[in-house]
N, C-alpha and C positions, 0 to 999 in steps of 0.2 A: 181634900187635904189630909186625912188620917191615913187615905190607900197612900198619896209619897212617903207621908212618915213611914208607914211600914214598909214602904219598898225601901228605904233608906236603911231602914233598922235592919232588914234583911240582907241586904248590900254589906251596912257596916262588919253583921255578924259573920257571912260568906267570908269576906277579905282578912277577917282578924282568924277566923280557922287556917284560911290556907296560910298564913303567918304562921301561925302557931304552927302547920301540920310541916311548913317546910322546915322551920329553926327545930323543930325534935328531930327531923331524919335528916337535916344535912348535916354532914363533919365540917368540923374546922381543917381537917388536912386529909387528902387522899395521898395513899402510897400503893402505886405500882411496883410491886415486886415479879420482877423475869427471871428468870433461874436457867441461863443459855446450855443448848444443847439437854434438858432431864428427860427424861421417857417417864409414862404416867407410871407404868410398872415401878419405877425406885419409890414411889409413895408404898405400897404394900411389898415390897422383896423385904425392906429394911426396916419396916415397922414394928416389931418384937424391940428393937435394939434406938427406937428414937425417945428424945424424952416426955414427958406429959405438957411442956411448953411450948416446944416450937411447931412441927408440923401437926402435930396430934394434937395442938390446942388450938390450930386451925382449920383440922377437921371437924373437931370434937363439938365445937360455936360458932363455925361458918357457916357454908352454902357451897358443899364440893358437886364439880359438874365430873362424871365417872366416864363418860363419852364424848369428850372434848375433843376435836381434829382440827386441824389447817386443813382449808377448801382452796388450798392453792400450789400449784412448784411455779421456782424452787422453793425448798423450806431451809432458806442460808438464815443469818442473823439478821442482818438489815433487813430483807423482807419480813420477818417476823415480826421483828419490833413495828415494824411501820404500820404492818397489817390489825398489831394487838392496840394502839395510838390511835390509828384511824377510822376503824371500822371496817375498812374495805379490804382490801385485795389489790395487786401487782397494775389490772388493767385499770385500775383508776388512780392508784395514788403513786405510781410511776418508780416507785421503787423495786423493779426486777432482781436484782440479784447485788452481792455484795460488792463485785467489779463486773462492768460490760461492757462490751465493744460499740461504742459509740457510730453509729454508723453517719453522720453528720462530722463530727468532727475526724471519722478514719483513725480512734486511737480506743485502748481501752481504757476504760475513765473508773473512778471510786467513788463510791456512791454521795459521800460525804466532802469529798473534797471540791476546796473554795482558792482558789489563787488570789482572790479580790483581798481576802484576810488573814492577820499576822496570828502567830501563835503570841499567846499571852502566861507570862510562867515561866520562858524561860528564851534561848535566843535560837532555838533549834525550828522548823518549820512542821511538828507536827499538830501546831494547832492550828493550821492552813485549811480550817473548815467550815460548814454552815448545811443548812439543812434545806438548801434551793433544789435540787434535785426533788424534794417530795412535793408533788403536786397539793396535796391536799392538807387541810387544817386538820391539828388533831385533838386528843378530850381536853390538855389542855390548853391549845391553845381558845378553845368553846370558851372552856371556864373563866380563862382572862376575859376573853370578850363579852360573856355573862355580867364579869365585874366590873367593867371599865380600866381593866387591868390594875384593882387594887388587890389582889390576890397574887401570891407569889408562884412563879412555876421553875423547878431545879431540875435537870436531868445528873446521873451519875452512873458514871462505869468504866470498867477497868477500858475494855474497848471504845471510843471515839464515837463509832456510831450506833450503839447502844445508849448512850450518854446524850448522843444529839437526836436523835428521829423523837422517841418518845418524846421530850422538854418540849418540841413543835416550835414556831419559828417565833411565837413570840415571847418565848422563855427568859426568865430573867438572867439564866448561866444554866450551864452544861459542863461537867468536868470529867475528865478523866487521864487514863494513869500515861504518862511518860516515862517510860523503865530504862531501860542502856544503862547512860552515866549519870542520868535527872535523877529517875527515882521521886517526881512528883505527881502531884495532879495538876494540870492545867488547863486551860479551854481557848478560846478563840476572842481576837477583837470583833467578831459580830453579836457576839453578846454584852463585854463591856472591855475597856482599855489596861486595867488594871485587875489584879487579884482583890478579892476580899480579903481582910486582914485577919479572917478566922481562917481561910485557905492557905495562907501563909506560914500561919502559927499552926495549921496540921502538918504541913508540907519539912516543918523544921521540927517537928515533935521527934524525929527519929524511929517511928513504929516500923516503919522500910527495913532499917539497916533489924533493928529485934526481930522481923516476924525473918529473914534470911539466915540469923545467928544461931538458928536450933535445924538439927536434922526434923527429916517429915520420919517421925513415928507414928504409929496406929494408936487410934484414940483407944482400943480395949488390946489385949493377946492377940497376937496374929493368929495364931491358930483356931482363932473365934471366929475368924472369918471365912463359915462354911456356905455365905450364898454366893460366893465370888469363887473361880476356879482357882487352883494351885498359885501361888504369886510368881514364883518363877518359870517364865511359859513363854511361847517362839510369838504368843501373838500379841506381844505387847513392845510398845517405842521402847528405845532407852533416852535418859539424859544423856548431853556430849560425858565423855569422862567418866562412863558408869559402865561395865561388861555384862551386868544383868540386871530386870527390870525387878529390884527386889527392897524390900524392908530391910532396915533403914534407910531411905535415900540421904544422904549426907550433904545437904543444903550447902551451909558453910566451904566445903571443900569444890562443890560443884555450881556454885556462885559465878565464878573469874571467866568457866567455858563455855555458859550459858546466858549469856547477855547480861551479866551482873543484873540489874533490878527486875531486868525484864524476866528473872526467873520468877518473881514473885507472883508474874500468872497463870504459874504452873504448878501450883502449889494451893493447899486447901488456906493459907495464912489468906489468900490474895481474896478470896471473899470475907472474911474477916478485916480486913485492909478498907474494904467497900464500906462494911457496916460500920466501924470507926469513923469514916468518911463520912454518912449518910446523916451520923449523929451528931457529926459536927457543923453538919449542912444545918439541921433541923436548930440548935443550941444558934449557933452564928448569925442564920436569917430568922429565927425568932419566929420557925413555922407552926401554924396551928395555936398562935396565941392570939392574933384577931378577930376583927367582928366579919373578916372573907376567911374564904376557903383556900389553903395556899393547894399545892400537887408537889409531890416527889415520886418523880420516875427513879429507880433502883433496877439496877441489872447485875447480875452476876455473873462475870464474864468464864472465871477460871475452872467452873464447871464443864466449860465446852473446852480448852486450852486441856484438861488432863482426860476427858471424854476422847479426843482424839488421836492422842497418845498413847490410852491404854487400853480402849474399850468400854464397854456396859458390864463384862465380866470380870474386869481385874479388883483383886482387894483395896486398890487405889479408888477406883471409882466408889464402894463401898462404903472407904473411910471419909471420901470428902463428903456424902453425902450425912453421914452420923455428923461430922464436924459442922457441915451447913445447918442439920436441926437445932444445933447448942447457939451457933450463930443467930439462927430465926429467933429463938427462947428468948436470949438476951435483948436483940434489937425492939422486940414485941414487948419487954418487963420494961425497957428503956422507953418506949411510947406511951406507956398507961405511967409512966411516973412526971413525964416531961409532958404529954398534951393530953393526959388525960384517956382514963378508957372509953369514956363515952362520946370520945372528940375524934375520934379517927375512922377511916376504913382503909381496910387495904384489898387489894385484890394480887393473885398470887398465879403467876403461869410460864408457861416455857414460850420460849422464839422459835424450838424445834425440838425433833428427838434424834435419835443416833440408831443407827443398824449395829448388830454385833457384827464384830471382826468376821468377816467372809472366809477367810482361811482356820479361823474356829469354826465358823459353822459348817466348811469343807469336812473339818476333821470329824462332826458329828452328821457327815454323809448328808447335809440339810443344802437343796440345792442355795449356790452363790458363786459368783464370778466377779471378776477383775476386768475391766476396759480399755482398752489401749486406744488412745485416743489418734495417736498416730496411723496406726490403720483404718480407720474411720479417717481422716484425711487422705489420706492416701486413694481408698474407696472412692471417695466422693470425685476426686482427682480422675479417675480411672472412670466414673460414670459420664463425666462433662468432658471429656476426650474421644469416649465412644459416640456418645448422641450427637455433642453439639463440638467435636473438634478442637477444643481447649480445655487445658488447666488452668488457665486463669480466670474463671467464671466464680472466683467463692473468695469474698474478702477476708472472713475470719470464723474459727468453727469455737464454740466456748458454751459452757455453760446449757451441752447437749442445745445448742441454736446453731445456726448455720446460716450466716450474714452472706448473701449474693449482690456479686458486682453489677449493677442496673446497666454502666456507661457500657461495662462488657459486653453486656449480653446484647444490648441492644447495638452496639456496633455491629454483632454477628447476624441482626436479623432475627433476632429469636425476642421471646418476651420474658418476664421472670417467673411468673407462673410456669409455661413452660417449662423450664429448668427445673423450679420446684418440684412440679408435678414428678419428671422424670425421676429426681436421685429419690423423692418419697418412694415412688413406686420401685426403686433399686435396692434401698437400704433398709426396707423392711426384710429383706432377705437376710442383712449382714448379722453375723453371728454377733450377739447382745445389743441389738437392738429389738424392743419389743414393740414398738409401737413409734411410726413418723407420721408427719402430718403435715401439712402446707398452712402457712399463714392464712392464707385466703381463704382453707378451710375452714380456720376460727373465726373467720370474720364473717362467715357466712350462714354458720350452723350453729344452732346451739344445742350444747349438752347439758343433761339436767344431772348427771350426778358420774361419781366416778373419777377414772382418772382424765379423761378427757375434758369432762369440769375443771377439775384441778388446775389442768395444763391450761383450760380457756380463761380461769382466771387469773392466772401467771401471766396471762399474754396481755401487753401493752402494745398495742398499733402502730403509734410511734416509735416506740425504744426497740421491738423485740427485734427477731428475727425471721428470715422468710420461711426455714423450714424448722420443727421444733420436734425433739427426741424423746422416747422414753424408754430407758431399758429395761434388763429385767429384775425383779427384785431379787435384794439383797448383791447388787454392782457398785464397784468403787473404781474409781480413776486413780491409784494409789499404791504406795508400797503395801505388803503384808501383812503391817502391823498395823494396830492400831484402826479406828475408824474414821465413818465424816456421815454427811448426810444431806438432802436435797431434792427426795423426791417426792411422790406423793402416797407413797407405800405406809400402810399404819404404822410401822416402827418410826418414821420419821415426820409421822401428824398428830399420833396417839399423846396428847398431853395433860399435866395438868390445871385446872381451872379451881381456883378455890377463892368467894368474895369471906369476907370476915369485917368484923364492927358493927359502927352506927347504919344503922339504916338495911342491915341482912340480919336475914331470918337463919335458923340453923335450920339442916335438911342435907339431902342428896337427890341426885337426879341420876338416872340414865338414858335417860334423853339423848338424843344426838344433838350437839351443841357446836358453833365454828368459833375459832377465835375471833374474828369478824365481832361475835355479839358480847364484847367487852365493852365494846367505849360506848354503843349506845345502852346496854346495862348501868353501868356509872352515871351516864348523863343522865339516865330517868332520874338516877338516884337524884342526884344533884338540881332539879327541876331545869337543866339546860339545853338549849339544842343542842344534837348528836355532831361530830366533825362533819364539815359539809358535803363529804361523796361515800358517808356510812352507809351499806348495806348491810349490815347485819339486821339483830334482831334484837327486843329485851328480854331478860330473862326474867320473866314478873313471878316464877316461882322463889327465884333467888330476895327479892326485893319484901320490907315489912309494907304492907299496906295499910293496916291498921293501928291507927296511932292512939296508944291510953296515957290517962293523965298519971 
């Protein structure tokens, strides 16, 4: 009788620690912060010139990871996000690329869009979406499931599907920005039928028409801004209406020929715009004042909207990124006043990074090229004429994949292998191609690291395609100016990771670390399962293990 007592006593005391040990490390609210399109290098180029709040107070008291990469291409937006949500990578959670040729349906499809549902907000059809495309659960949709869905989960972003992949499918709402003639935020009837009435009462606040009413000046002296080249220079976009890409941009005047609202995400205001948003998310749905854990996915879209426009080098990229540290400062003073400092965590990373402008880096003699993507058709054309007799053997080329015609080829007697085989074995020759490979390659080899990993976890069996490209670094499909990104080159995997709050330790790593090992990081945190097709990894250096009274 006194050994059950004590196995009871023991029992009781076991269950009331790990009580206690979970209510001290879990937050009341997690917030994913994405920063679309930043390269890890803009954390130390612009660090002299950031404040001691925002990014440097989460360096200063988090857990930054210094050797963070994407283990996947492409590295577009939508796979990022999905990839940073779910744990996984392209060949599991189906999310390929931002638009792809559906080889079932015979059309190019977008990742997010839903014809089953209306837009909600306003009467225009861009809230024609939902998140059915993504194969797999992600951190929060765990979390809901953890709570019986008495925790709240919000996704937000100026882009659609930044706002939807993270939120996960069983999200409470997802919003984002509607620019043209709206100029609001909206979302989808797959999350609910109507607006919130605190979405409403943002949407009428008028911060739209303010943050458009002021030219974009530089947050210090232009001429302060010595880590960025000359501001007036060949390798940078212009706005419609503007003859040089230069200081003052004059918002107000260049409003009417650039999509009226939709200029707002092109502009450093348009992350600013988000955080107002984010805060009125948080105030509205009353997150992180319960006895659950709510989530707030946060994406900043307009990061990547002037990344592509002007480069990694222009004084534009430099001030958004000073303007986004004042933003981080505020929305981080705005969380320790509203849920409390001890009630939150956030974690902090990118969807990708960005190549500098090719035609700058021409000018500094540093090899880079341009691809025409039409010659590359044309090629491919010219291979399936010679071997097999036809041009019409190839349904669609995108997204360096190359979708072949099955009914075709087999009409001809040939197989699709075959044909693979052939144009790989062809177009390894063709000038900026670095590297081709056959489907069936991937599906039969496997590679342990490199870009050939990358490319095999980018491939999805189902979605992709038969033959898959890669060129050579520092290539763009693209006018001169300006950049983009998608492969699996450091410049555009190189990012950063930084956890912060309840439940992380302060430290650095340099460690090789994938984006992959965020959501199951989190979920340790949170004592939850990981989303159900995570392969990553935790990072138990990042996490407090030791709980004092």
């Amino acid at each position: 009788m006194k050994k059950v007592v004590l196995y009871l006593g023991i029992a009781v005391f076991c269950l009331s620690f790990t009580s206690n040990e979970t209510e001290k490390t879990t937050p009341k609210l997690v917030i994913g912060l994405v920063i679309d399109q930043m390269r890890y290098d803009y954390l130390t180029r612009y660090s002299d010139r950031y404040s001691e709040n925002g990014f440097k107070r989460l360096l200063k008291n988090g857990f930054s990871l210094e050797n963070a990469h994407y283990n996947l291409i492409p590295t577009y937006t939508a796979v990022g996000h999905a990839s940073i949500y779910t744990g996984t990578t392209p060949n599991n959670h189906g999310i390929i690329s931002n638009n792809w040729y559906d080889k079932f349906l015979k059309e190019t499809i977008y990742c997010v869009d839903d014809a089953d549902f209306n837009t909600v907000g306003n009467s225009g059809t861009s809230g024609k979406k939902s998140p059915k495309r993504m194969f797999t659960s992600t951190l929060a949709d765990q979390l809901k499931l953890h709570q019986n869905s008495k925790g709240k989960s919000i996704g937000i972003a100026i882009k659609d599907r930044s706002a939807i992949l993270p939120a996960g499918h069983s999200a409470n709402g997802a919003y984002w920005f509607d620019g043209g003639k709206e100029g609001k935020f909206i979302t989808s009837s797959y999350y609910m039928n109507s607006l919130p009435d605190w979405v409403n009462k943002f949407n009428s606040s008028g911060k739209a028409d303010e943050y458009l009413s002021k030219p974009w000046e530089t947050l210090f002296p232009l001429a302060s801004y010595t880590k960025s080249i000359t501001d007036n220079n060949k390798f940078e976009g212009l706005f419609r209406g503007e003859v040089a890409p230069i200081f003052p941009h004059n918002i107000p005047k260049l409003r009417s020929k650039n999509g009226n609202y939709s200029l707002l995400k092109n502009i450093p205001e348009g992350n600013t715009y988000t955080i107002d948003f984010a805060k009125a998310a948080i105030l509205g749905e009353k997150l992180g004042t319960s006895e659950h854990t709510d989530f707030l996915a946060v994406s900043f879209s307009s990061t990547d909207y002037i990344g592509h426009q002007f480069g990694p080098a222009s004084v534009e990229i430099e001030d958004t990124y000073l303007k986004l540290d004042r933003d981080i400062a505020d929305f981080l003073t705005f969380l320790d006043k509203n849920v409390g400092k001890d009630n939150y965590t956030v974690f902090l990373t990118a969807d990708h990074a960005a190549v500098h402008v090719p035609s700058y880096l021409q000018s500094l003699k540093i090899p880079a090229q341009y691809f025409n993507t039409k010659e590359l058709e044309n090629s491919i054309k010219a291979i399936t004429q010679k071997y097999f007799n036809s041009k019409e053997l190839v349904e669609n080329v995108s997204n360096y994949q190359i979708f072949l015609n099955k009914e075709k080829i087999e009409g001809l007697n040939f197989t699709k292998d075959q044909v693979a085989e052939r144009v790989v074995s062809e177009l390894e020759n063709l000038d900026g191609i670095y590297k081709a490979v056959t489907a069936k390659t991937l599906q039969t080899t496997s590679f342990a690291k490199g870009l050939m990993n990358s490319l095999q976890n980018g491939y999805n069996q189902k979605l992709s395609g038969d033959v898959l490209l890669i060129p050579y670094p520092a290539t763009l499909i693209r006018g001169k100016t300006g950049t983009s990104h998608g492969t699996g080159y450091s410049y555009d995997t190189h990012i950063p990771i930084i956890f912060y709050g309840k439940g992380i330790k302060k430290g650095v790593s340099r460690k090789r670390y994938e984006i992959i090992d965020i959501a199951p990081t989190i979920s340790n945190l949170l004592r939850i399962e990981a989303p159900n097709s995570s392969t990553g990894r935790v990072i138990e250096e990042a996490l407090v293990t030791e709980i004092h009274d």
